[in-house]
LUMGU-266271 format. One line per field, with one value per residue (C-alpha): residue number from 1; residue in three letters; y, z negated, x negated. Coordinates in Angstrom, 1 decimal, decimal comma. Layout:
<vozas>
resi <- (NUM;...)
resn <- (ala;...)
py <- (Y;...)
pz <- (Z;...)
px <- (X;...)
</vozas>
This chain:
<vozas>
resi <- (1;2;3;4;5;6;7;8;9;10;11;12;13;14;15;16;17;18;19;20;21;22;23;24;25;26;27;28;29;30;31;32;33;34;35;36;37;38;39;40;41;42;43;44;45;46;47;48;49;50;51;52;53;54;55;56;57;58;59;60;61;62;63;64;65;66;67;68;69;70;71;72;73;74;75;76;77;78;79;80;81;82;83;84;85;86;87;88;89;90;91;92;93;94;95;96;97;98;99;100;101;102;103;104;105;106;107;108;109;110;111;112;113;114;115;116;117;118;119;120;121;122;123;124;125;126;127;128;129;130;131;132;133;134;135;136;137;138;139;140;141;142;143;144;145;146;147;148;149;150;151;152;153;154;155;156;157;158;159;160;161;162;163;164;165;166;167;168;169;170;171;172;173;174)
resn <- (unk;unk;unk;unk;unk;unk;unk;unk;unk;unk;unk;unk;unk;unk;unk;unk;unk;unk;unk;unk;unk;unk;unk;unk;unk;unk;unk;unk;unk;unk;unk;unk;unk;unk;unk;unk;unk;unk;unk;unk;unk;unk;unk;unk;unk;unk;unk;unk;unk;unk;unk;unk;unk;unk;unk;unk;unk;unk;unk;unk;unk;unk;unk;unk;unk;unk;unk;unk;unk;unk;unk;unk;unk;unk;unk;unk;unk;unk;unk;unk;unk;unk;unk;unk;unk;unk;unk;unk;unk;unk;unk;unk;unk;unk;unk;unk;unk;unk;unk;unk;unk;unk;unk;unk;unk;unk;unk;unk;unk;unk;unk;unk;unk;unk;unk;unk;unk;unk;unk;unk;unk;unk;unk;unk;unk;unk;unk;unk;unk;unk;unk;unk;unk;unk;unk;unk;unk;unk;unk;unk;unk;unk;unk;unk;unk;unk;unk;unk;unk;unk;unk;unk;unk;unk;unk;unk;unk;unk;unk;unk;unk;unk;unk;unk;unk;unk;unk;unk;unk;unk;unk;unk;unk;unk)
py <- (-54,1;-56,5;-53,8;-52,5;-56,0;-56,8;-53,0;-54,1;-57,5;-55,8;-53,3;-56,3;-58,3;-54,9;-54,1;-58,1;-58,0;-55,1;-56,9;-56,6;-54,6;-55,2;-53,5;-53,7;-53,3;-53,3;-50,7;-48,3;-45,3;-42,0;-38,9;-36,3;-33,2;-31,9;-28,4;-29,1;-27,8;-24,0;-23,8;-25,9;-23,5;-25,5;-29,2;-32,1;-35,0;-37,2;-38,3;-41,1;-40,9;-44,2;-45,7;-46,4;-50,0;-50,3;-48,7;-52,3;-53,9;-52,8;-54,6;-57,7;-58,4;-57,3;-53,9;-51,5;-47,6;-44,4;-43,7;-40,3;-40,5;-36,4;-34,1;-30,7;-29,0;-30,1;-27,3;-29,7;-31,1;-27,7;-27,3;-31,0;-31,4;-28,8;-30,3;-33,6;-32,9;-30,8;-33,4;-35,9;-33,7;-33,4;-37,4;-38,0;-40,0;-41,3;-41,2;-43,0;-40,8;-41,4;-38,3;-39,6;-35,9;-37,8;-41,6;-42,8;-46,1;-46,7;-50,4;-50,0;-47,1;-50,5;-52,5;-49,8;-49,1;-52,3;-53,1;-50,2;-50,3;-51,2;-47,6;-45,7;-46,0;-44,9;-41,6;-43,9;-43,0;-38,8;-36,8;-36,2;-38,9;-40,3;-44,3;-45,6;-49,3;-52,4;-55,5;-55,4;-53,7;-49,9;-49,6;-45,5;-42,7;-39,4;-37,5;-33,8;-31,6;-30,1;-29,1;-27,9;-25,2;-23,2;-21,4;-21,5;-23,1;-20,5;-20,9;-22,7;-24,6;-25,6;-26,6;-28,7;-30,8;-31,5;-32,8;-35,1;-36,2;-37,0;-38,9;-40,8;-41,2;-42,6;-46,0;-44,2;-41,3;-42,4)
pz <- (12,8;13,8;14,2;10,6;9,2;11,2;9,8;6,0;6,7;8,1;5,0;2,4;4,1;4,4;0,4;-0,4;1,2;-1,3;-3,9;-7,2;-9,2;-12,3;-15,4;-18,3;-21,4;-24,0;-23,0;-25,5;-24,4;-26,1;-24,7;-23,7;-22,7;-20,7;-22,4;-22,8;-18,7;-19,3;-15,6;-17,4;-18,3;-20,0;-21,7;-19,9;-21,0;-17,7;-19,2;-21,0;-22,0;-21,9;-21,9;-18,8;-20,2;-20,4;-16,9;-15,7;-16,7;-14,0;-11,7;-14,3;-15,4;-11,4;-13,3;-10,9;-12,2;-11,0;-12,2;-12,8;-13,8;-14,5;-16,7;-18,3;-17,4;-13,6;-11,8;-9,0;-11,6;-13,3;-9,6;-9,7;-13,0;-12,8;-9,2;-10,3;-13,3;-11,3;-9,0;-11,8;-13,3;-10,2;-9,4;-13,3;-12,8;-15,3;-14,4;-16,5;-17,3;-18,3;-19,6;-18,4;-20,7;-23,4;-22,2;-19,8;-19,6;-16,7;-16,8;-16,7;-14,3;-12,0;-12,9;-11,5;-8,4;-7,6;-7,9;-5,8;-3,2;-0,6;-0,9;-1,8;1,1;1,1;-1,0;-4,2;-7,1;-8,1;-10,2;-9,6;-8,0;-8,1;-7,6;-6,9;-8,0;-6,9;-8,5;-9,9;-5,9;-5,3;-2,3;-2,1;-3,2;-3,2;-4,2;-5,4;-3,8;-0,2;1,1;-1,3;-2,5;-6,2;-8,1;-7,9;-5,0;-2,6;-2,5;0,7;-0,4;-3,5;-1,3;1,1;-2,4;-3,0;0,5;0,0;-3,5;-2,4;0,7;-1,8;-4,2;-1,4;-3,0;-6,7;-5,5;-4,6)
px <- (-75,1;-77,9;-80,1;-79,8;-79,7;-83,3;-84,3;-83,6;-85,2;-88,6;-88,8;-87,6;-91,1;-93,0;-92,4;-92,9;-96,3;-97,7;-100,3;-100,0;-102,3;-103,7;-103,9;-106,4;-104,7;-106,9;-109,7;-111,2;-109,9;-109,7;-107,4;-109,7;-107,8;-111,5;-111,6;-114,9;-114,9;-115,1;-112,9;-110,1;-107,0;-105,6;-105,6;-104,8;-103,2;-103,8;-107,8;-108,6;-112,2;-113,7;-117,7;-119,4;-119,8;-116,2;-115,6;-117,4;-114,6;-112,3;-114,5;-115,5;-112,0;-110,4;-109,0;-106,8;-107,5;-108,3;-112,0;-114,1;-117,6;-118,8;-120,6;-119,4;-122,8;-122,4;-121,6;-120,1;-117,7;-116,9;-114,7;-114,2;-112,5;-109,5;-108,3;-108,3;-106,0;-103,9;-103,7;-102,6;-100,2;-98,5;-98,1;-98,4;-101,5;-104,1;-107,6;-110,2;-113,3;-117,1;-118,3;-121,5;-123,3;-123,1;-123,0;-125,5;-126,9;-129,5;-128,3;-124,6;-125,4;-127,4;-124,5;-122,0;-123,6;-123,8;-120,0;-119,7;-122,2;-119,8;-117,6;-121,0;-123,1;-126,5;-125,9;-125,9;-124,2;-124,1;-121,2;-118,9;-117,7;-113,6;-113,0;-109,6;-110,1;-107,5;-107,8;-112,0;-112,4;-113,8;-111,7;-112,4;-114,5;-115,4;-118,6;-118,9;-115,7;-117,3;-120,2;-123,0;-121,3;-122,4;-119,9;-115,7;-114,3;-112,7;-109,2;-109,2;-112,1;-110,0;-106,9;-109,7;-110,6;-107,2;-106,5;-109,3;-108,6;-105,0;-106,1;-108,4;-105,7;-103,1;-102,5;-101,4;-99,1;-95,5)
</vozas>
């Protein structure tokens, strides 16, 4: 009996010791369902477009969100995009996107990088690239799928993407 008491105690302290993310609530967001990907099958409802300026906020205001800066016309993201909402259809995630096609800002591109710098290493900043973000901190990331590959991802390619995307995404999933 002491045993299962000291057991309950140790997870009560474990589950106590968890910090508490938090949430922006007032971003400008848009639902993009990425159809503009021509390797989406179908829409997703998981993306909430917003501008790389607002993406600083996660790191100004100490934001916690799941981040995807990528292009349609990247042929990296084209294999990128489909895993990811796959991914967040399966643990009912929400990742925040910058479409950064149509919205790029050298200066808030500076800004981000430097926010990030410590998760980016010397490769910089390249699409498509996945944050998770805890509390205004890039504590993960992970740039392009594998390898240098052009065209679909294999199968076991794919399945290697997911593995990483998951192991990336450790903190969201339950």
């Amino acid at each position: 009996m002491k045993k299962l008491i000291c057991l309950f105690m140790a997870l009560l302290c474990l589950t106590g010791c968890k910090e508490k993310r938090v949430f922006i609530d007032d971003l400008n967001v848009v639902p993009n369902d990425m159809m503009s990907y021509e390797t989406m099958s179908e829409p997703s409802s998981h993306f909430l477009e917003i501008t790389m300026e607002e993406s600083l906020r996660f790191f100004e205001e100490g934001g916690s969100g799941i981040l995807m800066i990528s292009r349609s016309t990247c042929p990296h993201c084209l294999n990128a995009v489909p895993v990811m909402a796959e991914i967040a259809e399966k643990y009912d995630l929400t990742i925040y996107y910058v479409d950064c096609g149509k919205d790029f800002d050298a200066e808030h591109l500076n800004q981000l990088e430097q926010y990030t710098k410590d998760v980016l290493g010397k490769r910089g900043l390249m699409v498509p690239i996945v944050f998770s973000i805890i509390n205004g901190k890039a504590v993960d990331q992970h740039i392009g799928t594998i390898a240098e590959e052009d065209g679909l991802l294999s199968d076991e390619q794919k399945e290697q993407v997911i593995s990483i995307y998951e192991d990336l995404l450790k903190d969201w999933i339950n």
